[in-house]
BALOBA-1460 file (C-alpha; in Angstrom, 3 decimals):
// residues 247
<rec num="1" residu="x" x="-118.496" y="-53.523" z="-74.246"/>
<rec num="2" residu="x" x="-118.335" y="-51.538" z="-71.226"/>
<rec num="3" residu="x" x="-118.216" y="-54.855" z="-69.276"/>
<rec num="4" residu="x" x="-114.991" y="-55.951" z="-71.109"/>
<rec num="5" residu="x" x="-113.742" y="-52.429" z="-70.923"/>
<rec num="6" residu="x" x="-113.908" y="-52.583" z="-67.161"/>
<rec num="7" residu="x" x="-112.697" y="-56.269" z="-66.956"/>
<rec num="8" residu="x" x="-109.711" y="-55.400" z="-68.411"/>
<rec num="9" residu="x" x="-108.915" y="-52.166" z="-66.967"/>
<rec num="10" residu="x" x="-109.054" y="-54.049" z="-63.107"/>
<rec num="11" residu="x" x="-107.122" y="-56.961" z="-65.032"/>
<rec num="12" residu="x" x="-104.300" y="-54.239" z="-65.913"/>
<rec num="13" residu="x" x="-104.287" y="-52.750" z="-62.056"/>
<rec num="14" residu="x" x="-104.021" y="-56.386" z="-60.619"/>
<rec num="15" residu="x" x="-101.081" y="-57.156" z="-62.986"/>
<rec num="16" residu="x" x="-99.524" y="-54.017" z="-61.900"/>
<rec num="17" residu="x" x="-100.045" y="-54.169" z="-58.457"/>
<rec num="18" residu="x" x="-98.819" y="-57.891" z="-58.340"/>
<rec num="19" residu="x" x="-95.463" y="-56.441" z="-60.207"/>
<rec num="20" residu="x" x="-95.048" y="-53.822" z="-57.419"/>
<rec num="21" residu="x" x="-95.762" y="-56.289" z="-54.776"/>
<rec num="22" residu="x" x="-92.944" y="-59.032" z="-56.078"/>
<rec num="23" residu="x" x="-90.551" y="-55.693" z="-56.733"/>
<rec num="24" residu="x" x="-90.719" y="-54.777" z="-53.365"/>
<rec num="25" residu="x" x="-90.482" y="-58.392" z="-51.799"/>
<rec num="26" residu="x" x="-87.442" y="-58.832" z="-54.508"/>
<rec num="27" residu="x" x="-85.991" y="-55.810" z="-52.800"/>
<rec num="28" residu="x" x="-86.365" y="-57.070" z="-49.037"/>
<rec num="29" residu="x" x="-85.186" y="-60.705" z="-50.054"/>
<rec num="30" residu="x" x="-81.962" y="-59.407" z="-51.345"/>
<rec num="31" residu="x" x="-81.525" y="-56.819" z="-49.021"/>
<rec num="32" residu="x" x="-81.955" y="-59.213" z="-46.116"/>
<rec num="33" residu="x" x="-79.374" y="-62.209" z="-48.135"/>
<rec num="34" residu="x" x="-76.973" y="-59.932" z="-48.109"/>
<rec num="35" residu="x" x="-76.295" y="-60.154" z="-44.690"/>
<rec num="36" residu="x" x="-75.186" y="-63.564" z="-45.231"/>
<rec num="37" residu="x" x="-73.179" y="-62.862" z="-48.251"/>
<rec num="38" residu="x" x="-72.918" y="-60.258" z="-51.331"/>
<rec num="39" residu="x" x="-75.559" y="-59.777" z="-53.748"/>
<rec num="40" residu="x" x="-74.367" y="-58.657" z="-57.289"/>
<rec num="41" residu="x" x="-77.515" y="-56.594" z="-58.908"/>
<rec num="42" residu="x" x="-75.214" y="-54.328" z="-61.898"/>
<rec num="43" residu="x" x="-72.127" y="-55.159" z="-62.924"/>
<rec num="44" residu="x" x="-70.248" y="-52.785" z="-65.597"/>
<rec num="45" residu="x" x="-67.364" y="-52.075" z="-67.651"/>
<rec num="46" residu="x" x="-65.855" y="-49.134" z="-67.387"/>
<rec num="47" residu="x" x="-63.430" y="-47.448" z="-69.362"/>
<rec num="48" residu="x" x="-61.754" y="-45.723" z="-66.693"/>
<rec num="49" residu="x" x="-62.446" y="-47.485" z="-64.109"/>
<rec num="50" residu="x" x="-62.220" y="-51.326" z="-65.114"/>
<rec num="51" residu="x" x="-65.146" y="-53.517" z="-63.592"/>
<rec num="52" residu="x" x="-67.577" y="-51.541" z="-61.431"/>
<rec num="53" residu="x" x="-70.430" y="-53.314" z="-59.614"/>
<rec num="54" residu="x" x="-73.541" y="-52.338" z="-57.595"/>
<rec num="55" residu="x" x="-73.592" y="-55.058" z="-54.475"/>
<rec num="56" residu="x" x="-76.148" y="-55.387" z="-52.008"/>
<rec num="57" residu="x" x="-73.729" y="-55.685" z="-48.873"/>
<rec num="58" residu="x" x="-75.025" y="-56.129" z="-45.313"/>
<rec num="59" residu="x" x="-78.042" y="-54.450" z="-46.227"/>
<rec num="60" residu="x" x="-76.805" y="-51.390" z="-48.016"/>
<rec num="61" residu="x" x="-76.417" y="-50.594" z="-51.446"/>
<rec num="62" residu="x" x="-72.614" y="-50.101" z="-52.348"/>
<rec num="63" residu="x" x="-70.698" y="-49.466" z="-55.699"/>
<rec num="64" residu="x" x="-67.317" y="-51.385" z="-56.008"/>
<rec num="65" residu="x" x="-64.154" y="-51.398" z="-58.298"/>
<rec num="66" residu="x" x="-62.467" y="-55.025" z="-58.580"/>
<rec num="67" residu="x" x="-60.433" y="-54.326" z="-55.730"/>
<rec num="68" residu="x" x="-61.872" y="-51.708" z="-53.647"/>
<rec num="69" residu="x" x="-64.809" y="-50.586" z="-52.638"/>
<rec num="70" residu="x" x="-66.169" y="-46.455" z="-54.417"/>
<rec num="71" residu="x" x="-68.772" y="-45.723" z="-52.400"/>
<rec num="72" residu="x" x="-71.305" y="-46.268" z="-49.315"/>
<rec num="73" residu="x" x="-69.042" y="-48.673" z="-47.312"/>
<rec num="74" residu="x" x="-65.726" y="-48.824" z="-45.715"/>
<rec num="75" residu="x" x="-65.105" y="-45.202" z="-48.177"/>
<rec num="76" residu="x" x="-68.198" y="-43.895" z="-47.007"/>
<rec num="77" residu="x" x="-66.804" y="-44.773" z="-43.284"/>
<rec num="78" residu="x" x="-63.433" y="-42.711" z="-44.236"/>
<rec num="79" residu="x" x="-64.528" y="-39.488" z="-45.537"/>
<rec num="80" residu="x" x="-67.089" y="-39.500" z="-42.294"/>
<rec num="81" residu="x" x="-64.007" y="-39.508" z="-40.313"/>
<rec num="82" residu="x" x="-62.336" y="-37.133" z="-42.003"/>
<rec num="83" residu="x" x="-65.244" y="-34.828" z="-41.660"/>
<rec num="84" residu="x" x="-65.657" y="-35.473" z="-38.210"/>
<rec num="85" residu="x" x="-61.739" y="-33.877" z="-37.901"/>
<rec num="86" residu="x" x="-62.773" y="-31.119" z="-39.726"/>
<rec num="87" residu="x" x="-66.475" y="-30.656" z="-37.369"/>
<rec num="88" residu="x" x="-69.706" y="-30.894" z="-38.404"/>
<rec num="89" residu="x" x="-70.717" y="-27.758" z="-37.253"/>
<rec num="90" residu="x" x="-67.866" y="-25.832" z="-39.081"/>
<rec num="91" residu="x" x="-69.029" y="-27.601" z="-42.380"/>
<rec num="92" residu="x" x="-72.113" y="-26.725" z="-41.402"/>
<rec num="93" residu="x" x="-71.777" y="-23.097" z="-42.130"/>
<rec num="94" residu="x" x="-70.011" y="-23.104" z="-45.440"/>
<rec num="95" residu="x" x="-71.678" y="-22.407" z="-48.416"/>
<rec num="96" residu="x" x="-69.803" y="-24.367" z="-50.825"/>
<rec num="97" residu="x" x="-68.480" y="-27.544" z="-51.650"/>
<rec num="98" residu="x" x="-66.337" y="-29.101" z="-54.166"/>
<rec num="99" residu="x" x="-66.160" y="-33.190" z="-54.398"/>
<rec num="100" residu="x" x="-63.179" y="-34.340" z="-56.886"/>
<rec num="101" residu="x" x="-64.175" y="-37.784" z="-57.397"/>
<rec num="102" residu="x" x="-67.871" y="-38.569" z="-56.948"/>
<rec num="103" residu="x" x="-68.148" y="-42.267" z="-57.246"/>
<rec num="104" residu="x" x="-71.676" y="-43.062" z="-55.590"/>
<rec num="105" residu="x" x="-71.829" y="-40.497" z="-54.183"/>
<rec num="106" residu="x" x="-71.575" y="-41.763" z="-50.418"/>
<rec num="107" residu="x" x="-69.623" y="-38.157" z="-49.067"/>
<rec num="108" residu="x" x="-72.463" y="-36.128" z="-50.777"/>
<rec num="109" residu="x" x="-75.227" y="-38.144" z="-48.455"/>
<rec num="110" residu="x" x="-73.321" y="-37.581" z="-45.419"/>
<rec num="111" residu="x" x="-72.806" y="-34.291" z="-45.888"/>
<rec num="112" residu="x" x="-76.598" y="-33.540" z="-46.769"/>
<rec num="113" residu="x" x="-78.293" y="-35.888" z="-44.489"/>
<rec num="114" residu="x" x="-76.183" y="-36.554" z="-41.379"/>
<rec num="115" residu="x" x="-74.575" y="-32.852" z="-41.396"/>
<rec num="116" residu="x" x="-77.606" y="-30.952" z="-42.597"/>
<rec num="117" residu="x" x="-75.090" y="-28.774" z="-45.117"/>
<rec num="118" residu="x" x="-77.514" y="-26.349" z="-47.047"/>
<rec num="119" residu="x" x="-75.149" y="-25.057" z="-49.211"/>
<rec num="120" residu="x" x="-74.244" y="-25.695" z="-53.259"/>
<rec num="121" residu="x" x="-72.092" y="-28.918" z="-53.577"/>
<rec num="122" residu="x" x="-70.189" y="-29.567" z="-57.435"/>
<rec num="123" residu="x" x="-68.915" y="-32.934" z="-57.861"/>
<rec num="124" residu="x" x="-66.657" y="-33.900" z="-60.587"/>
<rec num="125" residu="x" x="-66.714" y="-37.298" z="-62.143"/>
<rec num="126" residu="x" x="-64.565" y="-38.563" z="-65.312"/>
<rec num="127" residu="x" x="-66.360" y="-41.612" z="-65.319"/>
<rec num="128" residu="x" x="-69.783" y="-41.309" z="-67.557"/>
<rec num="129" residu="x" x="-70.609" y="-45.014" z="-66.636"/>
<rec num="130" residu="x" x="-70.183" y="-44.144" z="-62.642"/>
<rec num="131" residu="x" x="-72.302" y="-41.248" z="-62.844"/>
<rec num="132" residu="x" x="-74.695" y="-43.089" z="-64.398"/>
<rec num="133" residu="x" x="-74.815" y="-45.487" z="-61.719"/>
<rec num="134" residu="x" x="-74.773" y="-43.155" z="-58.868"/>
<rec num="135" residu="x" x="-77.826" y="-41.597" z="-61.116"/>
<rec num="136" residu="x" x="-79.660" y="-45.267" z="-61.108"/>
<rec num="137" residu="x" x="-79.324" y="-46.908" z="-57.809"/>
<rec num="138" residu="x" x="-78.321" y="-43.964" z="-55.679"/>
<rec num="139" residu="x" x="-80.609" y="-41.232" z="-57.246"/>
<rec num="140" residu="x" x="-77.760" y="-38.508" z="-57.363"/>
<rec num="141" residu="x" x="-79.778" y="-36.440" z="-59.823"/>
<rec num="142" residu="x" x="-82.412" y="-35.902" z="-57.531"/>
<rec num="143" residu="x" x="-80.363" y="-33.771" z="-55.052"/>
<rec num="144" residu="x" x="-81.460" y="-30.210" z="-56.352"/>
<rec num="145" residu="x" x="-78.739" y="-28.320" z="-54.076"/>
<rec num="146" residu="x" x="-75.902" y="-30.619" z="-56.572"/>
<rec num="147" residu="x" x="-73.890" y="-30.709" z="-59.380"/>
<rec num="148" residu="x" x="-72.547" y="-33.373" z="-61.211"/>
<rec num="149" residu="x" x="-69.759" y="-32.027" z="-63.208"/>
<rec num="150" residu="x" x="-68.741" y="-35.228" z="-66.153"/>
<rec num="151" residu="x" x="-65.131" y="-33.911" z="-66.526"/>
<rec num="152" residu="x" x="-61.379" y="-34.995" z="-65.996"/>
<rec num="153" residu="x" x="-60.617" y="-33.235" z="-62.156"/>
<rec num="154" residu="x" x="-56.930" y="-31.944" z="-63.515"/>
<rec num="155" residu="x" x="-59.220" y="-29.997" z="-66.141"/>
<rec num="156" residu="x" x="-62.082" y="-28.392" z="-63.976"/>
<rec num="157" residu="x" x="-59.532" y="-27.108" z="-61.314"/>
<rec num="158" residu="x" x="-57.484" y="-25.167" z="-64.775"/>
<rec num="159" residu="x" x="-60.577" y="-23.945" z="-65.669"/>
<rec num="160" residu="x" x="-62.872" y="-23.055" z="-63.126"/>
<rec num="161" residu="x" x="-63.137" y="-19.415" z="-61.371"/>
<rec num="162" residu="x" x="-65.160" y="-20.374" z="-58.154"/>
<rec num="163" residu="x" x="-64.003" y="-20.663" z="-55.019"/>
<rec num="164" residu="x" x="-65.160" y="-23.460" z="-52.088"/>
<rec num="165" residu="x" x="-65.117" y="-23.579" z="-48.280"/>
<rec num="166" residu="x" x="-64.533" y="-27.367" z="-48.475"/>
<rec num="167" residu="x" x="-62.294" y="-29.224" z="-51.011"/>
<rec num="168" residu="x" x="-62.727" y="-33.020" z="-51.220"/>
<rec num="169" residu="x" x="-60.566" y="-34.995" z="-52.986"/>
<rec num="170" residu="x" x="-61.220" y="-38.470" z="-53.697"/>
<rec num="171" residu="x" x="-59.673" y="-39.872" z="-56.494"/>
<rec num="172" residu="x" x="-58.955" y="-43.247" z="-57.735"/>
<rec num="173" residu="x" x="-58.742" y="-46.071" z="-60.249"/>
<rec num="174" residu="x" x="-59.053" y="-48.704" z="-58.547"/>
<rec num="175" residu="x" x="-56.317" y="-49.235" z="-55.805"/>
<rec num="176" residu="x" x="-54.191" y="-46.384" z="-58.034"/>
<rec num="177" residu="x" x="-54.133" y="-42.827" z="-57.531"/>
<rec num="178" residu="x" x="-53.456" y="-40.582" z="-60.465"/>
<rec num="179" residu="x" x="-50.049" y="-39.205" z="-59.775"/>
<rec num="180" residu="x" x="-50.918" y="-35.330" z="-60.625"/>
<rec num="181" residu="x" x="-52.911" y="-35.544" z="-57.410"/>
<rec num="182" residu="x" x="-49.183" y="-35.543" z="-55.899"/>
<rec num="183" residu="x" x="-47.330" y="-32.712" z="-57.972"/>
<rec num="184" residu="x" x="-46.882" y="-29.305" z="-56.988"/>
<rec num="185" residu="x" x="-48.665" y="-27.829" z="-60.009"/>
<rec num="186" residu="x" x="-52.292" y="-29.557" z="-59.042"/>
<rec num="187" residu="x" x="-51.988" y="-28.978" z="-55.327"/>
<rec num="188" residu="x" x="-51.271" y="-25.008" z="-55.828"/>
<rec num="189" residu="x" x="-54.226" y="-24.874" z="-58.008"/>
<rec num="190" residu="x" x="-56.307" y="-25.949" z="-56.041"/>
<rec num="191" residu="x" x="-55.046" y="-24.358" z="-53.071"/>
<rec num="192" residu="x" x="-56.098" y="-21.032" z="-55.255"/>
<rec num="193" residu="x" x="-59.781" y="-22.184" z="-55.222"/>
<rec num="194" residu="x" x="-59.830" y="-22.997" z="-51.192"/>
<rec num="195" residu="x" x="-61.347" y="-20.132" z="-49.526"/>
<rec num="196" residu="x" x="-59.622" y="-18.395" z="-46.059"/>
<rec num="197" residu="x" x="-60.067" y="-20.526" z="-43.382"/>
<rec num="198" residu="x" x="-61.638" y="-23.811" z="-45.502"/>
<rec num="199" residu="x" x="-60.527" y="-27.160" z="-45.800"/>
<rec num="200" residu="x" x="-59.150" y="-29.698" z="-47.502"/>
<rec num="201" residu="x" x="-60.232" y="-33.251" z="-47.105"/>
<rec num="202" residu="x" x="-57.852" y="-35.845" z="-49.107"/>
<rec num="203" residu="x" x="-58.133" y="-39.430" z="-49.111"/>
<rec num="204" residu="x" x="-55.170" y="-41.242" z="-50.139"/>
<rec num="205" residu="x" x="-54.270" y="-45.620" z="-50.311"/>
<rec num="206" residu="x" x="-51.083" y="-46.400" z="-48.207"/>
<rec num="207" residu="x" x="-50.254" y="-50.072" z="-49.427"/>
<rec num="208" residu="x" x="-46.282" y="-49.978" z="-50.384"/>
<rec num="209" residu="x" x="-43.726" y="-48.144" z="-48.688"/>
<rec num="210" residu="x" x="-43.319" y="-45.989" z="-51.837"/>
<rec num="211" residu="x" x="-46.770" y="-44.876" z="-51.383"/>
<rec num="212" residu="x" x="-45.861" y="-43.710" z="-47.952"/>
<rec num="213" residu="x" x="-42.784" y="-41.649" z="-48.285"/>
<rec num="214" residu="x" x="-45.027" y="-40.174" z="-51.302"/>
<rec num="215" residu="x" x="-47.282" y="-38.785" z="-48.466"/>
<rec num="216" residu="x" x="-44.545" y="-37.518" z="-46.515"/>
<rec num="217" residu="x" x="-43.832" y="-35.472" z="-49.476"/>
<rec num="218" residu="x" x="-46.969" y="-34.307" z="-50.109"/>
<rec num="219" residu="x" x="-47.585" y="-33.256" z="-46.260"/>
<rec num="220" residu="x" x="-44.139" y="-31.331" z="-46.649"/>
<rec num="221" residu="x" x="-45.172" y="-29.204" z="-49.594"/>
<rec num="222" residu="x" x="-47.860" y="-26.940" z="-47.826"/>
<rec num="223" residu="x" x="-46.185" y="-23.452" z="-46.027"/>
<rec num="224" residu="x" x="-46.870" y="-21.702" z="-43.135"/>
<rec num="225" residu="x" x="-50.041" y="-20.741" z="-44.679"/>
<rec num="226" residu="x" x="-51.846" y="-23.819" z="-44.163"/>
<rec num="227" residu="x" x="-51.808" y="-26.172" z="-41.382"/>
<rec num="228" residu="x" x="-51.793" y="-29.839" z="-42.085"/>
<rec num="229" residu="x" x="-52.795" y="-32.644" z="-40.511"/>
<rec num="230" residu="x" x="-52.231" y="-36.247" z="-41.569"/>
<rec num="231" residu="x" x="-54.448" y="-39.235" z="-40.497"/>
<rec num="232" residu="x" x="-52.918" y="-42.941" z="-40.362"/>
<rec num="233" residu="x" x="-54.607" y="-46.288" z="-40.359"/>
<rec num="234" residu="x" x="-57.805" y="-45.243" z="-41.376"/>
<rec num="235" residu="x" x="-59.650" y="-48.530" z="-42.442"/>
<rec num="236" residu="x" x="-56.216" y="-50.434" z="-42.305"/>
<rec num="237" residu="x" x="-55.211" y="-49.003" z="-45.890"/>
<rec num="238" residu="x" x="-56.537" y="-45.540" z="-46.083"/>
<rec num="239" residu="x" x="-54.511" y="-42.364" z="-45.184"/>
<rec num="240" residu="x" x="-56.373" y="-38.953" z="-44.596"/>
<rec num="241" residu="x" x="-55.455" y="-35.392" z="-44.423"/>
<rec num="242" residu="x" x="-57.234" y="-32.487" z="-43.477"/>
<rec num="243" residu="x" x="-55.554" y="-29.048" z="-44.624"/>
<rec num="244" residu="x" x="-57.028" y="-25.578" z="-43.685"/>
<rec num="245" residu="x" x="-55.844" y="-22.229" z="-45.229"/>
<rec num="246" residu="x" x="-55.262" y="-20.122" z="-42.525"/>
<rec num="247" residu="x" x="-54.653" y="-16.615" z="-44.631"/>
């Protein structure tokens, strides 16, 4: 008995160590295919969001809409910029962050592992089904210094008390951008939870000329309070601004 006890308990850590081994060969395969082209590992319907998908993409994870890509490429390459206007070392020393619009959360792993911010950081996400991907493939849960908020961003910034050094604001649906992200009534409220001398970082989609004189309007509704500074051509469709409250 003790001989089939023992057969079977190697049997059971060879069949486990065999899955691990094909796992992690599974992983490298794909990961090095993707170079050549786009591999498709989750693919998701989302309420809010339409089709999302988890693509292996020149090596890297990434989370995509049907048009446009959420988190950990060319987006992940636009909020870096937009931090890099701001300065690393400046974010650096803040000791709070707010994220409207978490996707992947590709702007929370910049700010944690390429700027070394050692602050608290809340994200908010409407989408369930996105946070649970950025839970699954990008491990978002694990970050103990974070917050993943599941609630409409119009809501949290009515309701909430805090206040942040850093504002980032990355909303979309797709290639659309809600509009209240645009009206006076959003933008003062969250001006209200920007601290002296913090930032806002807003990523916006320039594709129609509407969409640009929209901007214009936007940059024109901040006083001599803040000052404002608007970034063009940013990934060919992307338009960024970086706003600090000066008093």
């Amino acid at each position: 008995m003790r001989e089939i006890s023992l057969y079977y308990l190697l049997l059971y850590f060879c069949v486990n160590l065999l899955h691990l081994i094909l796992s992690y060969y599974t992983f490298m395969i794909k990961q090095l295919l993707s170079y050549i082209y786009p591999i498709i590992i989750s693919k998701k319907k989302s309420v809010v969001n339409g089709t999302l998908e988890v693509t292996w993409n020149n090596g890297e994870l990434v989370l995509d809409s049907k048009n446009t890509n959420y988190s950990y490429g060319s987006l992940q390459r636009i909020l870096r910029k937009g931090l890099k206007y701001i300065g690393y070392d400046r974010i650096k020393s803040y000791k709070s962050v707010l994220v409207l619009g978490v996707a992947g959360g590709s702007v929370i792993k910049t700010l944690l592992n390429e700027i070394k911010f050692s602050g608290k950081i809340t994200g908010v996400e409407i989408d369930t089904e996105v946070i649970n991907l950025a839970n699954k493939y990008f491990k978002i849960n694990e970050l103990p210094q974070v917050e993943i908020v599941n609630q409409d961003a119009f809501e949290f910034i009515l309701k909430t008390t805090t206040t942040y050094d850093l504002i980032i604001i990355d909303i979309f649906q797709d290639t659309k951008m809600p509009n209240f992200l645009f009206e006076e009534f959003f933008i003062n409220k969250v001006n209200n939870h920007l601290n002296t001398n913090g930032f806002i970082l807003f990523n916006t989609m320039v594709i129609s000329e509407d969409d640009k004189l929209r901007n214009q309007k936007y940059k024109s509704m901040f006083g001599h309070d803040y000052s404002i500074r608007m970034y063009p051509k940013i990934e060919e469709h992307n338009e960024i601004f970086t706003i600090k409250k000066l008093r």
